[in-house]
C-alpha positions as CSV (number, residue, x, y, z in Angstrom):
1,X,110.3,98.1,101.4
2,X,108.6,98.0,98.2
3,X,105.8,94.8,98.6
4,X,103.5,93.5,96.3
5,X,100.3,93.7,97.9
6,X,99.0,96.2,100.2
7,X,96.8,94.1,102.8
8,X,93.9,97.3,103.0
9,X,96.3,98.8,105.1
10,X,94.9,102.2,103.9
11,X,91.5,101.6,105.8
12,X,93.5,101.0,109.0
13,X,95.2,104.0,108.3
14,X,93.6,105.6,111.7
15,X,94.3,102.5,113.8
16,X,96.8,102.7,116.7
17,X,99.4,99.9,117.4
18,X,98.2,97.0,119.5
19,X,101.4,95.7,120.8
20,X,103.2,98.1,123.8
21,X,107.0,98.8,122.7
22,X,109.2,96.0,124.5
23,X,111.4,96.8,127.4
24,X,114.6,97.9,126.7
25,X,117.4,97.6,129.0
26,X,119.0,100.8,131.1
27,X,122.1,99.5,129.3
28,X,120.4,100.7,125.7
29,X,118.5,103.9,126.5
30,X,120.8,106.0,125.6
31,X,121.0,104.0,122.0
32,X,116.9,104.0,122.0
33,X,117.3,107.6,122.4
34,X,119.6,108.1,119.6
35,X,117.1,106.5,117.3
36,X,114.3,108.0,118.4
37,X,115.1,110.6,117.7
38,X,116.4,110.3,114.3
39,X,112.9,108.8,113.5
40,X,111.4,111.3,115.2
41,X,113.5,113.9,112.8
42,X,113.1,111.5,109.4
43,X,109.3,111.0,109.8
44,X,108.5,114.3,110.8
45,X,105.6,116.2,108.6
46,X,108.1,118.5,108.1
47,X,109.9,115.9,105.6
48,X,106.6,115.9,104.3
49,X,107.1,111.9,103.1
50,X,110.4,111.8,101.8
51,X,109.2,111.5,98.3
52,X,112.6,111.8,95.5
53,X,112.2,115.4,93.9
54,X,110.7,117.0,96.5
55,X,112.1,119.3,99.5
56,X,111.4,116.6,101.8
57,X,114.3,114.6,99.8
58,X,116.9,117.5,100.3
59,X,116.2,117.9,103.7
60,X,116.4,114.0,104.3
61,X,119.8,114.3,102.7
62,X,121.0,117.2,104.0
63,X,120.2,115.7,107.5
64,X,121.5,112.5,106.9
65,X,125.0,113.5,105.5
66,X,125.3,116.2,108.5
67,X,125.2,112.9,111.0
68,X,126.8,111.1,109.4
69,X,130.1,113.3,108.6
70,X,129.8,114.2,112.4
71,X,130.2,110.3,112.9
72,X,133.6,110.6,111.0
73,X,132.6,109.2,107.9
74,X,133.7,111.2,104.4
75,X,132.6,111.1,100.9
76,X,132.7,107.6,99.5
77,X,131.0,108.7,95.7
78,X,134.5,108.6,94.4
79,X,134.0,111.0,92.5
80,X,134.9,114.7,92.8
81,X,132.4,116.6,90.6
82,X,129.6,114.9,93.0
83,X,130.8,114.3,96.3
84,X,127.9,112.7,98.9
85,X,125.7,113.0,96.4
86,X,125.6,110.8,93.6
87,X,122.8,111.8,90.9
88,X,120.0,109.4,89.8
89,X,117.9,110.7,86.7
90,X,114.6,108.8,86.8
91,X,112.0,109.0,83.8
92,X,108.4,109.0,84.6
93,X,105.4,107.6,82.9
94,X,101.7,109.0,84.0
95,X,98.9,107.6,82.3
96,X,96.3,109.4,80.8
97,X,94.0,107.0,78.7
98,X,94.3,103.7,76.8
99,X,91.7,101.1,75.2
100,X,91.5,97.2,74.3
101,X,90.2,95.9,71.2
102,X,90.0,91.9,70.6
103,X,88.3,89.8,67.6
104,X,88.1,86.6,66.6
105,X,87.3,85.7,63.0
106,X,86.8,89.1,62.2
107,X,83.9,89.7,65.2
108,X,85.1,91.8,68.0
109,X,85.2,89.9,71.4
110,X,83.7,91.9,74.1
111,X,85.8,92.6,77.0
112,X,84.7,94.7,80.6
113,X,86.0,98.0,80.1
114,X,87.1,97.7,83.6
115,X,88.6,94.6,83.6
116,X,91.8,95.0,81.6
117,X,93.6,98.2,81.3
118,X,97.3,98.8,79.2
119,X,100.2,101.2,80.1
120,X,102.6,102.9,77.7
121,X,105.9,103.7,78.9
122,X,106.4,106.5,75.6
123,X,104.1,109.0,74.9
124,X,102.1,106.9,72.6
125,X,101.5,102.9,72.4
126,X,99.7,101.7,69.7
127,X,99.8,97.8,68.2
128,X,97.1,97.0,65.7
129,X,95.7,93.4,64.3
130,X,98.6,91.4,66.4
131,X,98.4,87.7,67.2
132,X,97.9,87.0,70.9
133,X,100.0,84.3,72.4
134,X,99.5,82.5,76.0
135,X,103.1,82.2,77.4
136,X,102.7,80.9,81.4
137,X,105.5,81.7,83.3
138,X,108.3,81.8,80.6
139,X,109.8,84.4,79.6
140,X,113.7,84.6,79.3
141,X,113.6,80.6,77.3
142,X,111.5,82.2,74.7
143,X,113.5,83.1,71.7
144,X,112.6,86.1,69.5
145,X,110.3,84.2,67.1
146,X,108.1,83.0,69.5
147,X,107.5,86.8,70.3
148,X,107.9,89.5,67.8
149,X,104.7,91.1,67.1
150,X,102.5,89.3,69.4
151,X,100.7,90.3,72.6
152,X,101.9,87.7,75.5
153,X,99.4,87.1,78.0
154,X,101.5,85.6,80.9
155,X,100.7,84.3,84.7
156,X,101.3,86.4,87.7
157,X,100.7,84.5,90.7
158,X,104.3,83.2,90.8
159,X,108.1,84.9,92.5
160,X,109.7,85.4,89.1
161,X,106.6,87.7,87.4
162,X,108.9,91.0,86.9
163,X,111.7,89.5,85.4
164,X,109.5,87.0,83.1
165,X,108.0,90.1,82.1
166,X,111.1,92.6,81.7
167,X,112.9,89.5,79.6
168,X,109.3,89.2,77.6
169,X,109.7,93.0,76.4
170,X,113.6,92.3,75.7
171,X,113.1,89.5,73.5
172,X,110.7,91.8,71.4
173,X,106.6,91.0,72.4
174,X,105.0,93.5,71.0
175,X,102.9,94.0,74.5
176,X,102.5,92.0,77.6
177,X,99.4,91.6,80.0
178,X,99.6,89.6,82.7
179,X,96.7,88.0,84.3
180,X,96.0,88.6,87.8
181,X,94.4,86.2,90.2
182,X,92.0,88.4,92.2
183,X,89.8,91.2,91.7
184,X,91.5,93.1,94.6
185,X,95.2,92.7,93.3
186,X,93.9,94.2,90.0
187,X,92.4,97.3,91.4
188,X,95.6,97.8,93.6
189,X,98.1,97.0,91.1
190,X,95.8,99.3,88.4
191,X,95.8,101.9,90.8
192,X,99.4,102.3,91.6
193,X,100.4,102.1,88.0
194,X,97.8,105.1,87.3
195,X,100.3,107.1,89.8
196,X,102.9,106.7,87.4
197,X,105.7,104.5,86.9
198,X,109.6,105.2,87.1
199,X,112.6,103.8,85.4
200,X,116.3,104.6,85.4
201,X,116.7,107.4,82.7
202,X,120.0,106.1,81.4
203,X,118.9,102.4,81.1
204,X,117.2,101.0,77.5
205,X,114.2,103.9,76.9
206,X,112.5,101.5,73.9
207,X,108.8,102.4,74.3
208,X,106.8,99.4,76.0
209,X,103.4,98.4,76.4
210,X,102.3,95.9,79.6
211,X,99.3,95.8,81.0
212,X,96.8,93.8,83.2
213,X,93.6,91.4,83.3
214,X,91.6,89.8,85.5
215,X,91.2,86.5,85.5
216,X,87.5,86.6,84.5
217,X,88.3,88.2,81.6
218,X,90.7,86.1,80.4
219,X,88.4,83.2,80.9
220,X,85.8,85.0,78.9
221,X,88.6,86.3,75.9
222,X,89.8,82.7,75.8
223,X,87.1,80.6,76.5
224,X,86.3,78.9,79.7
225,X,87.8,75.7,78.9
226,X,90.8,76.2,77.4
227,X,91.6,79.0,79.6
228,X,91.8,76.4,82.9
229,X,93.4,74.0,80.5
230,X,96.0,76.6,79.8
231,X,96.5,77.6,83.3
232,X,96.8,73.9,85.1
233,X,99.3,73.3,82.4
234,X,101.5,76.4,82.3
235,X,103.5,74.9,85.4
236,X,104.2,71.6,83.6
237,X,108.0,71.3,81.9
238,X,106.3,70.1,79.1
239,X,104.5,73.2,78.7
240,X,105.0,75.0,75.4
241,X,103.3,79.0,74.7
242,X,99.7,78.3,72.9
243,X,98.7,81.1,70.1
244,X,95.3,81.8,70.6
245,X,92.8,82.9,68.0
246,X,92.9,86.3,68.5
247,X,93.9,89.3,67.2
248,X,94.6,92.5,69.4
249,X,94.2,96.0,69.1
250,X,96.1,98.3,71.9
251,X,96.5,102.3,72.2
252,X,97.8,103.6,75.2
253,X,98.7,107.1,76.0
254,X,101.4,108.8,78.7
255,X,102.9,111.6,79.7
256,X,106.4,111.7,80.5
257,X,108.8,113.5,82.7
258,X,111.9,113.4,84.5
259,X,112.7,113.5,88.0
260,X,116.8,114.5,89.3
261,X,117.6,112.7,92.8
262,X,120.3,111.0,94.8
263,X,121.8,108.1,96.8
264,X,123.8,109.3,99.6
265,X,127.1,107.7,99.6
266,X,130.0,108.1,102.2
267,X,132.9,105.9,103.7
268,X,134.7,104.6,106.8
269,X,138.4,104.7,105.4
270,X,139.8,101.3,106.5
271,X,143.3,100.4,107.3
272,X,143.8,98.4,103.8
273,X,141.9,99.9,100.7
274,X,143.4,96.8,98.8
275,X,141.3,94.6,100.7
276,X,138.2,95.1,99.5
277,X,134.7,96.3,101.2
278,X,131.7,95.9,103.3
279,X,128.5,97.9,102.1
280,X,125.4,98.9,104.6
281,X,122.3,100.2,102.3
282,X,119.3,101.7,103.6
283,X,116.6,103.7,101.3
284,X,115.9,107.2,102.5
285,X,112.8,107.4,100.4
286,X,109.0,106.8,101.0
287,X,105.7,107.7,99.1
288,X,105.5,111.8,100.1
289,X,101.4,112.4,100.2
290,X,99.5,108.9,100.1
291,X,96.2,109.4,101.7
292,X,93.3,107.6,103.2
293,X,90.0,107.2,103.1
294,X,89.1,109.9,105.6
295,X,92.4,112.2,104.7
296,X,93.7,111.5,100.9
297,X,95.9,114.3,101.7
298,X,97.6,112.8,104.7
299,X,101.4,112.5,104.0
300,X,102.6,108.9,104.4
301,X,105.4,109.5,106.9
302,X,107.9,106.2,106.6
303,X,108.7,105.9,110.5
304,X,109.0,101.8,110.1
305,X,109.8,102.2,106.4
306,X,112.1,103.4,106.3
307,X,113.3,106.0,109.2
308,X,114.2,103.1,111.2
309,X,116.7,101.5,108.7
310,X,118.5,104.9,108.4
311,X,118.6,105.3,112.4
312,X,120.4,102.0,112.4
313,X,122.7,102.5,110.0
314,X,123.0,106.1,111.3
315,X,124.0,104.9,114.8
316,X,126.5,102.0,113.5
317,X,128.7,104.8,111.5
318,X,128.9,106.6,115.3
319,X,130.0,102.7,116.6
320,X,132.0,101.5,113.7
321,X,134.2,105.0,113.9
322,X,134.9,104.1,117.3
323,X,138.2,102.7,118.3
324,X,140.6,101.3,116.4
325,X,139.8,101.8,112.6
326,X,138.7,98.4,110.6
327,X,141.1,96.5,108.1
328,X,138.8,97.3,105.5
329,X,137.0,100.2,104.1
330,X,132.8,99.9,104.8
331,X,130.3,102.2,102.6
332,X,126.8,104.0,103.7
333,X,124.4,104.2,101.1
334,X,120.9,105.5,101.9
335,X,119.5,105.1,98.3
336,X,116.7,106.9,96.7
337,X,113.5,105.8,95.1
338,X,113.6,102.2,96.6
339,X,109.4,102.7,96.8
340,X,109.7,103.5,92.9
341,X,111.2,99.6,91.9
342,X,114.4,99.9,93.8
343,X,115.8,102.3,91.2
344,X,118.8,104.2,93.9
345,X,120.0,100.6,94.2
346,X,120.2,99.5,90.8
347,X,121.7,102.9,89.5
348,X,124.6,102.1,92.5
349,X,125.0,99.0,90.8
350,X,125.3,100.6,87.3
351,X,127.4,103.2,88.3
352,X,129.4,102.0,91.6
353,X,131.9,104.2,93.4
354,X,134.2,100.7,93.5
355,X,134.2,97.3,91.2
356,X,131.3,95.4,92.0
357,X,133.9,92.6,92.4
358,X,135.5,94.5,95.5
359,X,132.6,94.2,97.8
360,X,133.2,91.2,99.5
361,X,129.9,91.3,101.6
362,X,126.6,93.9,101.7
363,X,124.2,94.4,104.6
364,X,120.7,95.6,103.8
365,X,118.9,97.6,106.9
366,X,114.9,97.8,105.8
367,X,111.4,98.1,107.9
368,X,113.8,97.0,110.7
369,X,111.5,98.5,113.6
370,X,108.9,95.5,113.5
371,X,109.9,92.6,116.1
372,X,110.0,92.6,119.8
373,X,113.2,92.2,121.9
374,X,114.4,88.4,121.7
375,X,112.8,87.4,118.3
376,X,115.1,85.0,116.2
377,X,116.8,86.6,113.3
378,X,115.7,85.5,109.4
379,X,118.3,86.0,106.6
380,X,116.8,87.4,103.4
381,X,119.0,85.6,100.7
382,X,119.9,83.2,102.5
383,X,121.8,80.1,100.2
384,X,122.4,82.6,97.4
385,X,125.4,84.1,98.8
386,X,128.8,82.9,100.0
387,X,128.1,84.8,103.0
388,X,126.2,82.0,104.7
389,X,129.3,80.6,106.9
390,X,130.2,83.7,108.1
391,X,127.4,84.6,109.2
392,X,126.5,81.4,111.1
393,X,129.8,82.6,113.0
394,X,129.0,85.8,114.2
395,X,125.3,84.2,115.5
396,X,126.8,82.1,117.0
397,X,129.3,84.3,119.0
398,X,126.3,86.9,119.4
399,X,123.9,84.3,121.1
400,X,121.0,85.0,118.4
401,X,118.8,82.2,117.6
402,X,117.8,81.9,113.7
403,X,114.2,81.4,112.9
404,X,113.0,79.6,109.4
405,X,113.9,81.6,106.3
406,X,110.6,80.8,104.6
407,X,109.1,84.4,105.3
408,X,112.1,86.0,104.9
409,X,112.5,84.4,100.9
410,X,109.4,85.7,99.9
411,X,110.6,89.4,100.5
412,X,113.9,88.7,98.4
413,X,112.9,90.3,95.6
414,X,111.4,93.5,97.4
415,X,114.1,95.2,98.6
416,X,117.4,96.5,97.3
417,X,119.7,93.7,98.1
418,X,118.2,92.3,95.1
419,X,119.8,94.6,93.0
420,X,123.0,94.1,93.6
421,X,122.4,90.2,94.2
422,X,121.3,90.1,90.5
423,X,124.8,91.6,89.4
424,X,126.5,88.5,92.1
425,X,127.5,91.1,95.0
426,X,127.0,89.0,97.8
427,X,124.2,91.1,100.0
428,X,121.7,89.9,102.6
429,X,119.4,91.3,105.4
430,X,120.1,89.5,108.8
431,X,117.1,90.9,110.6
432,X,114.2,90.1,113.2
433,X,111.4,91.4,111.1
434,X,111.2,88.9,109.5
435,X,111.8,86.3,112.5
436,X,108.3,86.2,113.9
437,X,105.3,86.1,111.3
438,X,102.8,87.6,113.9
439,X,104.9,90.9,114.6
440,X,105.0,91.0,110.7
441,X,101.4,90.9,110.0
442,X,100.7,93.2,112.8
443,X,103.0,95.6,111.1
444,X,101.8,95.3,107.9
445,X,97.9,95.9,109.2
446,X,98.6,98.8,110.9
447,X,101.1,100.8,109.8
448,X,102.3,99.5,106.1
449,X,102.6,102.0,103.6
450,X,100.0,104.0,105.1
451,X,99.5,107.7,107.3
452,X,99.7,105.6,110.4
453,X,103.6,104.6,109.8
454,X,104.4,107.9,112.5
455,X,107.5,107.9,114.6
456,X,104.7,107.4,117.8
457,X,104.9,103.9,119.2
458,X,107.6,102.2,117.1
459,X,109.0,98.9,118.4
460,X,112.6,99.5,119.0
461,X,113.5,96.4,121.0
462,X,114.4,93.7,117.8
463,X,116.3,96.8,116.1
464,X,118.5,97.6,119.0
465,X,119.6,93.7,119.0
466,X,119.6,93.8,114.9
467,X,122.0,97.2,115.4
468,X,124.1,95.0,117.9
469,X,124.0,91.9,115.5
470,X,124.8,94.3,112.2
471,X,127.8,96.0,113.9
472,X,129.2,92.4,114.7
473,X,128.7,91.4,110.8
474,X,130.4,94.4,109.7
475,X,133.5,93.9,111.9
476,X,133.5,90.4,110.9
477,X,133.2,90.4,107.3
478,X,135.7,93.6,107.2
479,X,138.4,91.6,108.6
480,X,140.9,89.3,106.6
481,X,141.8,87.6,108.9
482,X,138.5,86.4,110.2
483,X,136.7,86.4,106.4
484,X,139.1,86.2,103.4
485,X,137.4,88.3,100.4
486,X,139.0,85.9,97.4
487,X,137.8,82.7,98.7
488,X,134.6,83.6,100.0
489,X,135.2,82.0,103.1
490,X,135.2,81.8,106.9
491,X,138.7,81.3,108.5
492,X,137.6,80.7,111.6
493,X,134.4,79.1,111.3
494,X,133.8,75.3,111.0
């Protein structure tokens, strides 16, 4: 799952899990075997990472569609010229150098060269003399006017900071620089830009420039005063963007390149292909070689993130293929380059192997090996989907106790269901990771997007119950009788 902030994971890269793996039951080891060892196989050094491009992405693939066909499950890309594999052409921006000129009547304002930095997303960025504007946390409300030409200095501490800044460089701002809280967030932030950044090659390639500040910085660029006037205010209704007396003076330089990889698609043919469909996504991705302190070398293996979401969803194609088949049809997608700004799941969206309209309900399976056996279940997206009645149902029928959704919300906008929830396909995560708060953190300390995320000691007892829970949804939702795709609705619940 792609999160915002890192936690210094990379200096506990070395450290072992604290917490034993829970029991499991003699009735599930032959299930905990299954996924072990498809964890074992997907977070191997051999996949060196699973970073897209690489031969550790064709071996993740060529894995994954060999189980799954085995499970019974064909091609569900629709399409005959790519079947499995549907291509995703991703452009990529590295940075080599950029600089930050300000003035004020005419006399240059010094800034810490170390304290702001630009990227370009083209080759070559460069904006002389523009007006700077202070804009808050608004963004889409802001008509052209208010924009063109000008260099936006926006908030960042809030949910909504990518799309205010993504709707900033639609509505024509010449370059936008958000201001970060903390020191620490900078570097990190800074520091995972300098690794490049990725977008969808066939999406809107206008060059951009954004960039970042610290907060000090803009206090001193500003002035002290009107800078905490500015940011106690920005969260008012009343507040309106402030043009500041400055002019601004940005070059930044890139170099660009292209990267070809895939989402894996594949179906479970349902009785009634008029009926609609039910969608399970898992990204197959991860960061490749990420390093440490002691080993910046080591390759960043994924076990937790995401080797366990693709063991599930690996294991409910075997299940779901058993018996009699389902009314409706049900998708796999392990999407690619989820770690990149969940780019596999927004090019599915964009390109879909059915009418976005169709899917009557998607399941998102991510970081799933976190909780212990007989933690509550939290519902990323809860209350934005029709879903919500439905899925009270089958929790109800499966004897699992919900915990608060608080946690859960705050990831909503960090993992691929977000991509098709922005385009009103109605996906969630119903998961345990996110039920308890303490077996979060203690994931996200020790093994988070770091060399310690190895198949060794992976918690397996919440992800058996979520694979239980997830097959129940899926034959639930891919019924008409129990869940009726044109109304939205539960027939059977309350």
């Amino acid at each position: 799952m792609r999160y915002a902030w890192l936690l210094g994971v990379l200096m506990l890269a070395g450290c072992a899990g604290s917490r034993p793996p829970s029991a499991i039951p003699s009735s599930d080891t032959a299930l905990q075997a299954a996924l072990t060892r498809h964890i074992s196989v997907l977070a191997s050094d051999e996949f060196g990472g699973r970073e897209p491009g690489t031969e550790g992405e064709a071996k993740t693939l060529r894995y994954l569609a060999r189980e799954w066909q085995a499970a019974g499950l064909v091609s569900g890309t629709n399409d005959p010229a790519n079947p499995w594999f549907a291509p995703v052409e991703i452009a990529s921006s590295t940075p080599e150098r950029s600089t930050l000129r300000f003035s004020r009547n005419g006399r240059a304002v010094a800034l810490p060269s170390d304290e702001a930095v630009i990227f370009a997303s083209g080759t070559r960025g460069l904006i002389e003399r523009a007006p700077v504007v202070f804009v808050g946390e608004q963004g889409a409300q802001l008509d052209t006017a208010a924009l063109a030409g000008r260099v936006v200095l926006m908030g960042w501490g809030h949910p909504g900071r990518t799309e205010q800044r993504e709707a900033l460089l639609r509505g024509g701002a010449a370059a936008v620089i958000a201001i970060v809280d903390t020191r620490e967030e900078f570097d990190r932030i800074v520091g995972q830009r300098r690794d490049g950044s990725y977008r969808l090659a066939a999406t809107d390639a206008a060059d951009t420039i954004d960039g970042y500040i610290t907060r000090g910085a803009a206090a001193s660029l500003i002035g002290a005063d009107r800078f905490d006037a500015l940011m106690r205010g920005m969260g008012d209704a009343q507040f309106r963007p402030a043009t500041l007396d400055l002019l601004a003076t940005l070059e930044a330089v890139s170099t660009q390149g292209r990267v070809r990889t895939f989402n894996l698609v594949a179906k479970l043919p349902g009785r009634r292909a008029d009926a609609g469909a039910v969608v399970l996504l898992a990204h197959w991705d991860h960061f490749g070689r990420c390093g440490s302190p002691t080993d910046p070398a080591a390759i960043c293996n994924g076990a937790v993130d995401n080797a366990s979401g693709l063991a599930v969803v690996t294991e409910l194609a075997r299940r779901l293929a058993v018996g009699p088949r389902l009314q409706r049809d049900v998708y796999f997608v392990a999407t690619t380059a989820e770690e990149w700004g969940l780019l596999g799941a927004q090019a599915f969206a964009e390109n879909p192997p059915i009418p976005l309209d169709t899917i009557v309900a998607a399941f998102n399976l991510d970081t799933i090996a976190v909780a212990p056996r007989g933690t509550p279940v939290a519902i990323v997206g809860k209350g934005m989907t029709g879903l919500d009645p439905g899925i009270q149902q089958v929790l109800k029928e499966a004897g699992r106790r919900e915990s608060d959704e608080t946690l859960a919300q705050g990831y909503l906008r960090r993992q691929d269901g977000w991509a098709l929830l922005q385009r009103d396909v109605p996906t969630v995560s119903v998961t345990s990771a996110f039920g308890s708060a303490e077996a979060l953190k203690l994931y996200e300390t020790e093994r988070y997007h770091s060399p310690a995320d190895k198949a060794e000691g992976i918690e397996l007892g919440g992800a058996i119950e979520d694979l239980y829970l997830t097959e129940a949804l899926v034959r639930y939702f891919a019924d008409p009788a129990r869940w009726t795709a044109t109304s939205g609705k539960s027939v059977t619940a309350p």
